[in-house]
C-alpha positions as CSV (number, residue, x, y, z in Angstrom):
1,X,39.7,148.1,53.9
2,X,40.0,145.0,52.7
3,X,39.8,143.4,48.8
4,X,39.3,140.7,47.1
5,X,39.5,140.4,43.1
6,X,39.1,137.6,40.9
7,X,42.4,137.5,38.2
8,X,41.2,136.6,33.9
9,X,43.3,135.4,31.9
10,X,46.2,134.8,34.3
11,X,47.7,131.3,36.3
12,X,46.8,133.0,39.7
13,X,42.6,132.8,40.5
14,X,42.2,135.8,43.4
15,X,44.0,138.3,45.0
16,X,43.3,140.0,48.5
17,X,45.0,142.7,49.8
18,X,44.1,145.5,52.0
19,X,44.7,149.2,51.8
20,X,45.2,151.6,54.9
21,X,45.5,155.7,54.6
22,X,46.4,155.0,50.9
23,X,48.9,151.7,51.2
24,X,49.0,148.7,50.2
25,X,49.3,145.8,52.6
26,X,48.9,142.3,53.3
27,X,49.0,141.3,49.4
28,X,48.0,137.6,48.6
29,X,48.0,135.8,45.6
30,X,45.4,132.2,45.3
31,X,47.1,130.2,42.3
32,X,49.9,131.4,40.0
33,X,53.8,131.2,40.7
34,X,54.4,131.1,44.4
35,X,57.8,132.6,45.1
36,X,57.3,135.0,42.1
37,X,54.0,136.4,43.9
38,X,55.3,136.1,47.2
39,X,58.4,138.7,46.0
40,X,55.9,140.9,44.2
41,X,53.9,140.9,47.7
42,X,56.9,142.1,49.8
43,X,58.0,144.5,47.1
44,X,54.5,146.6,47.0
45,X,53.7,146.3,50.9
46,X,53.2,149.6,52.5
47,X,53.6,151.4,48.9
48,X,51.5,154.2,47.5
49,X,48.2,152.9,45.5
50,X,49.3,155.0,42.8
51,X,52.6,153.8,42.8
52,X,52.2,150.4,42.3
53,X,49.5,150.8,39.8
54,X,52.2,152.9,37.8
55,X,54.7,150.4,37.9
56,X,52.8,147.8,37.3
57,X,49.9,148.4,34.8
58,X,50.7,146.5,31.8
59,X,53.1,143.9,32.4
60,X,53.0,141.0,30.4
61,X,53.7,137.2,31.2
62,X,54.5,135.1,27.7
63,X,51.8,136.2,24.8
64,X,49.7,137.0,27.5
65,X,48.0,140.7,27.3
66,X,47.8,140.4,30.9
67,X,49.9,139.1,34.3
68,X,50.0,138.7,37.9
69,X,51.4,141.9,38.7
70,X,49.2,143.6,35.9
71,X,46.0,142.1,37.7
72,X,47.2,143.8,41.1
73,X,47.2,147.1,39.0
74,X,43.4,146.0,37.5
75,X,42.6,145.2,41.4
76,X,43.8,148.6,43.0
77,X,42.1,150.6,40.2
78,X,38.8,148.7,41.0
79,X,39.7,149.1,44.6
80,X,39.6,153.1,44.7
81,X,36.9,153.1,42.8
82,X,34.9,151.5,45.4
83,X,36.6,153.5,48.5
């Protein structure tokens, strides 16, 4: 299936991504720090749900209470929700 969420409080605007039998795939970032979100992208493709969620749920960028890879967490928890 295939997502879309809108990021708060972080530089990037929207994600999409899809997930297949429980992976994630095709992860792309609208807005924020390109090469960053292109390494984060290539790092979580064909990973568990629950795996990236875990590593990534909470990260911080600055005095932020939030981030780019944080929002990915937010959008796969919103994403199984909805499956």
């Amino acid at each position: 299936m295939q997502f879309e969420y809108k990021c708060s409080g972080t530089c990037s605007q929207y994600i999409h991504f899809t997930i297949e039998d429980g992976k994630v795939h095709s992860v792309q970032y609208l807005g924020g720090c390109n090469g960053n979100l292109k390494g984060i992208s290539a790092l979580v493709e064909g990973m568990d749900v629950d795996e990236v969620i875990s590593r990534l749920e909470g990260t911080t960028c600055g005095s932020k209470n939030t981030s780019c890879p944080d929002q990915l967490s937010r959008a796969l928890k919103e994403a199984k929700k909805s499956m």
